[in-house]
N, C-alpha and C positions, 0 to 999 in steps of 0.2 A: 793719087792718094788724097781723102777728104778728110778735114780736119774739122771738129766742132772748136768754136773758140766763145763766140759771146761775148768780144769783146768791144769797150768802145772805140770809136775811130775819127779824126777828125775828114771830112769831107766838104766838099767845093761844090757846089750842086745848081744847078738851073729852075727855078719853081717862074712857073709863067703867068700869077695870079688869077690860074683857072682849075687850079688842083692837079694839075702836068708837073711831076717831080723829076729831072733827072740828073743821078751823080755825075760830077765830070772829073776830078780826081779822087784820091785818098790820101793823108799820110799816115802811114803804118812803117812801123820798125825802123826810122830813123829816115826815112822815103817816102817822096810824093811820087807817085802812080797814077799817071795820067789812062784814065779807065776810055773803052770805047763804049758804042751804044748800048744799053739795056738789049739782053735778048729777051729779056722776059720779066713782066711787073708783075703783081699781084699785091692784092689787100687784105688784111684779118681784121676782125674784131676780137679783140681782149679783156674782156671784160666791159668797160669804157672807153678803153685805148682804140684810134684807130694805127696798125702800121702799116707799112707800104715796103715792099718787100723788092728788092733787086737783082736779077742775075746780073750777072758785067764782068767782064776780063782786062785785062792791062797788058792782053796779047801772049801772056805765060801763063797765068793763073786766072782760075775762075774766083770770083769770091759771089755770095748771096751776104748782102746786105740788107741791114732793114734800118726804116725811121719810123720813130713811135711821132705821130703826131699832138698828140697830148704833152710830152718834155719834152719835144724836139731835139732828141739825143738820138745819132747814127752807131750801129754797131756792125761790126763784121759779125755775122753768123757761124759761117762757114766759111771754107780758103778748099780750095780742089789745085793742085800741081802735080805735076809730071814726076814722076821719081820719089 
């Protein structure tokens, strides 16, 4: 089941001062979520914004996250689970 949410999220993330981003957990809903590898990155332009877009799972649940690099604010996009 895929859920649109839009929401923001606090995230733990790895930046390797080369423009390499990647999340390593989340907390969401009262839980930290130790996320595994990015299966899939991608970037948009927004106007002026740039973000940077993440697929990643925490082994149950898929989520696509994004970081607008202009506020440096992480949001859950989407949430994909089972059931």
């Amino acid at each position: 089941m895929m859920e649109k949410l839009h929401e923001r999220v606090s995230v733990r993330a790895f930046f390797d001062g080369k423009g390499k981003i990647i999340p390593l957990s989340i907390y969401w809903m009262g839980r930290n979520l130790k996320l595994l590898r990015p299966d899939a990155i991608w970037r948009e332009k927004i106007g002026n914004s740039l973000r940077s877009y993440f697929s990643v799972s925490d082994g149950v649940n898929r989520f696509i996250l994004s970081f607008n690099h202009e506020t440096l604010e992480w949001r859950i996009e989407e949430v994909y689970s089972a059931g």
